[in-house]
C-alpha positions, -999 to 999 in steps of 0.1 A, spaced: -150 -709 -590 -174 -696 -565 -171 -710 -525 -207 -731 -535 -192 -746 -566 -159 -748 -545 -182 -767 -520 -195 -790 -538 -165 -799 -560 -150 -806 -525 -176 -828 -510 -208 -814 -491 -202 -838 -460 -172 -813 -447 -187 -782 -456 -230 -784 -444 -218 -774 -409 -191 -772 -387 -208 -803 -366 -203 -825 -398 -169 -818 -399 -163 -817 -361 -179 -853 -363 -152 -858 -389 -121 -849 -365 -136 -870 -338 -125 -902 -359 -88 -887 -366 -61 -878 -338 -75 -848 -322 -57 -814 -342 -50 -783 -319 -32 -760 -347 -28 -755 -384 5 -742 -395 2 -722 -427 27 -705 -449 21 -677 -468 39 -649 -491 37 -607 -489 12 -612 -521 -18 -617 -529 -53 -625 -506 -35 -641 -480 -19 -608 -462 -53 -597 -456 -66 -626 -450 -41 -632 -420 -48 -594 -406 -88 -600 -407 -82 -629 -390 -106 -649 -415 -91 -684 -408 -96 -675 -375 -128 -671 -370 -134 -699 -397 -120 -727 -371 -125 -714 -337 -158 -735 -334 -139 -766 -341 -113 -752 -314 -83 -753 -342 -54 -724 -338 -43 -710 -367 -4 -701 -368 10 -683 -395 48 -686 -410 62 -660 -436 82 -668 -465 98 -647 -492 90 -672 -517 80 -710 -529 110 -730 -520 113 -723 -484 80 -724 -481 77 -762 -493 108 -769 -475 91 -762 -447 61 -778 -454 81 -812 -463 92 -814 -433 63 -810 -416 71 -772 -400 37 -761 -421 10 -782 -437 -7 -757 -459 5 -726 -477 6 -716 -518 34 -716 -548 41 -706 -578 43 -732 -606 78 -741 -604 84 -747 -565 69 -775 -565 86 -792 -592 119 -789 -580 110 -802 -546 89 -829 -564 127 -837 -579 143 -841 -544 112 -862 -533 96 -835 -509 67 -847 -487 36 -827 -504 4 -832 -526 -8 -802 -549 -42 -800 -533 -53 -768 -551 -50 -745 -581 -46 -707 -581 -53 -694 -618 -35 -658 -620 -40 -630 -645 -6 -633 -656 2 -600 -647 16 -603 -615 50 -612 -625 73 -596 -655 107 -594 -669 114 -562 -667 146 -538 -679 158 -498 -671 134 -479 -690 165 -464 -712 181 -501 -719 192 -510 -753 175 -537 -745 137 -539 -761 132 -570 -773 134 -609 -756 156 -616 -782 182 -591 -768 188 -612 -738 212 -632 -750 246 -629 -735 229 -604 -706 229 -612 -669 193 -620 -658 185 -615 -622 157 -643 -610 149 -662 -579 160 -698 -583 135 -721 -583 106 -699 -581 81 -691 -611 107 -664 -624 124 -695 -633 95 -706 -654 91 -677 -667 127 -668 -681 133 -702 -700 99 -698 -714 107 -662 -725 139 -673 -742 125 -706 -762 99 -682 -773 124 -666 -794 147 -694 -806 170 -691 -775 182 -717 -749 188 -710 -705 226 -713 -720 222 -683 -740 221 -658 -710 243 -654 -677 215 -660 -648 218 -644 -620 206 -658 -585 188 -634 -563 158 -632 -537 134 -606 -546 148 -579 -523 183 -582 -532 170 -581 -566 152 -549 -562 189 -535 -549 212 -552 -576 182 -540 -607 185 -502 -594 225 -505 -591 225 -514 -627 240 -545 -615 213 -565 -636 207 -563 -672 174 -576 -671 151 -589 -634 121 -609 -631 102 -594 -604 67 -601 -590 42 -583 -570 40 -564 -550 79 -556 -551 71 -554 -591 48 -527 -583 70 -509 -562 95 -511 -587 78 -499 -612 65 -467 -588 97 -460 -581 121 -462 -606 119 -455 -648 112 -495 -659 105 -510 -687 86 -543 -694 97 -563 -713 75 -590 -712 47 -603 -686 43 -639 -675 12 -639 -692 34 -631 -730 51 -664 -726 36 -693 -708 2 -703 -691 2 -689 -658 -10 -709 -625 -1 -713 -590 -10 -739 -566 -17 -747 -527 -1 -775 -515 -5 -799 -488 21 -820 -462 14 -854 -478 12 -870 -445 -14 -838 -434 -34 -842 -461 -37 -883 -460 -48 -878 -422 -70 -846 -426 -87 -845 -458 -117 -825 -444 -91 -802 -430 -79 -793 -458 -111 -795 -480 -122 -766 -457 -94 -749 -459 -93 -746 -498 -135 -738 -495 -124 -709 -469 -98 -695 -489 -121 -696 -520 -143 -672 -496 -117 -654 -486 -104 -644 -520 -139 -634 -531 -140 -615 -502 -108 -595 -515 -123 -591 -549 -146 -571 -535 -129 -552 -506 -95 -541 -529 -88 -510 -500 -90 -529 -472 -67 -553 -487 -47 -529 -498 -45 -519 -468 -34 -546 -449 -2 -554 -477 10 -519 -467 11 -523 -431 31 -562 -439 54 -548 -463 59 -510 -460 53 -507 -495 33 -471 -509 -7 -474 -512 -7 -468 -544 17 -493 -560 -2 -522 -540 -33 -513 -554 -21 -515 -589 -9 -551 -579 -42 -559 -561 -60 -546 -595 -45 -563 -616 -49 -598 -597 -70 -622 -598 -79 -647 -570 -95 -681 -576 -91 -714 -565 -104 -744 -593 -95 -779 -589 -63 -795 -613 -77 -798 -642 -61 -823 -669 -51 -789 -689 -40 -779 -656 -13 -807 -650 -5 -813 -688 8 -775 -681 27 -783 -649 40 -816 -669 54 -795 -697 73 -774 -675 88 -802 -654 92 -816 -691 115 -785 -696 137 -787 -664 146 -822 -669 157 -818 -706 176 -790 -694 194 -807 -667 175 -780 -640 162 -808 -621 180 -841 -619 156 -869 -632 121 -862 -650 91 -862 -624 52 -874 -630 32 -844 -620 3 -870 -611 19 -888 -589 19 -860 -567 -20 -844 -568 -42 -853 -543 -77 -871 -551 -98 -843 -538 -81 -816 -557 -91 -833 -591 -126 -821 -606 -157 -838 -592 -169 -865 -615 
C-alpha cells in the first residue's frame, strides 16, 4: 500500500497538514512524547538512525523516544503497561498477551515475504525433511512467531507440538546453543538468521513462507490509541513512508542495522533483500489468519482459553469502506 493509499484508507482529516492534526491534539490532553518499541530488524533501525519520526513530529512539538527489544513479548509487555504505546510484532505475540488480557489494539498489518524467518539445521544433519523432527530438540523463542511457525511446520506433516522436545531460547542464546550442537533443529529470524547462515554451514529446512501465511502487526496501547487516534493514524502513514523509503535506499539501511547490531554488511543485506516492507489495513483474510492460529494455541493448551482476534483490532486499522 502506498503512503497516499495509506492516507486515505486512514482518513485525510489527520494527514492534509500538520495544522489539521495539530488542531486535532488541541481537543485531547496536550502529548509531549511518543514512546515506541522496536526490534534489530527490519525498516525501523534505520528509520530510528535517520531520525524520520523525528523530523515527522517536531512541528507538532512531539519527542520521539525509542525502547529496544529482542523480540514481541517484551515488547507488548511493555506496551500493556503503558511503558510504550506503539511498536511492531510478529503474529503470535499478540495472541498470547491477548490470552493474559494485555492492554493493546492491532492497529496495523505488516505483510512479510516470508523469508525472513526459517527453521533451519547443521548443513551435515541427518535431518532433511520436517518429518524428521520428531523426537528432536527444537530451539525457538517462546511466544514469538517461531512459535507459529514450528507447530505449523509439524501439522504440515502429520505431527503434533508433543512430537518434538522444544527448547526455549532468545535469539542470541539460540545462535550459541545451534553452533554448540546443543540444538537439533532452531528457528531463527533476521538478521541473526542471516548471520547464521554467513557464518556457519546451515541448512534450511523450511522457511515461514513453506508452512503458514506470513504477517506481522503494529500495535497500539489501547488506552493510547482510544485517546490519540490521529496520533497513531500518522504514525502508521509515516512508517508506510518510511518503509518505501528503505525499499529504495537498501545501503543506507543496511547500513544503519550494522552499526545497531554489529552484524557483517553483507549478511544484513541479504536480510534487507529479501524483505519486504508494507503496511495494509486488517483485512478479513487478514484476521481469519490471526484467528486460525489463536484457534491452534487454544486447542493445544499453548494459551489458556480461546481469544476473539476482533475483539482486539482497532476501527481505523480495518479497510476504509
Amino acid at each position: 500500500m502506498s503512503r497516499r493509499d495509506w492516507l486515505t484508507w486512514g482518513g485525510a482529516a489527520f494527514a492534509a497538514q500538520s495544522v489539521v492534526l495539530r488542531d486535532a491534539i488541541a481537543a485531547t490532553p496536550p502529548l509531549a512524547e511518543l514512546r515506541l518499541g522496536y526490534q534489530k530488524s527490519g525498516a525501523l533501525p534505520s528509520v530510528k538512525k535517520q531520525g524520520l519520526f523525528e523530523k515527522a513530529f517536531k512541528p507538532l512539538g512531539v519527542e520521539i523516544k525509542w525502547f529496544e527489544f529482542a523480540s514481541g513479548p517484551p515488547l507488548l509487555e511493555a506496551l500493556s503497561a503503558g511503558a510504550i504505546v506503539y511498536g511492531p510484532t510478529g503474529d503470535t505475540p499478540p495472541i498470547f498477551a491477548q490470552a493474559a488480557r494485555a492492554n493493546l489494539l492491532y492497529v496495523a498489518a505488516l505483510q512479510g515475504s516470508g523469508e525472513n524467518e526459517a527453521i533451519i539445521v547443521p548443513e551435515a544433519s541427518p535431518i532433511r525433511t520436517l518429518a524428521d523432527l520428531k523426537g528432536k530438540r527444537v530451539g525457538l523463542t517462546k511466544g514469538s512467531a517461531s512459535q507459529n511457525t514450528i507447530v505449523a511446520a509439524l501439522e504440515k506433516v502429520g505431527l503434533r507440538y508433543a512430537d518434538i522436545t522444544p527448547v526455549f531460547v532468545s535469539q542470541v542464546d539460540g545462535a550459541g546453543a545451534f553452533q554448540r550442537g546443543s540444538l537439533d533443529a532452531w528457528i531463527a529470524w533476521d538478521p541473526i538468521l542471516a548471520t547464521v547462515q554467513s557464518r556457519s554451514h546451515v541448512r534450511v529446512l523450511a522457511w515461514s513462507k513453506d508452512v503458514h501465511k506470513t504477517n506481522a502487526f503494529l500495535l497500539g496501547n489501547r488506552d493510547f490509541v482510544a485517546k490519540y487516534p490521529d496520533i497513531v493514524h500518522k504514525l502508521n502513514a509515516e512508517l508506510t513512508a518510511a518503509n518505501e523509503w528503505a525499499q529504495t535506499h537498501v545501503d543506507e539501511v543496511a547500513r544503519d542495522i550494522v552499526e545497531a547490531t554489529g552484524a557483517d554488511n553483507e549478511s544484513i543485506l541479504a536480510s534487507i533483500r529479501r524483505s519486504r516492507f508494507q503496511l495494509s489495513p486488517l483485512t478479513e483474510e487478514i484476521i481469519a489468519t490471526q484467528q486460525t492460529i489463536a484457534d491452534r494455541f487454544a486447542t493445544l493448551g499453548l494459551i489458556p482459553a480461546p481469544v476473539r482476534i476482533k475483539d482486539v483490532v482497532w476501527d481505523g486499522a480495518l479497510p476504509k469502506k
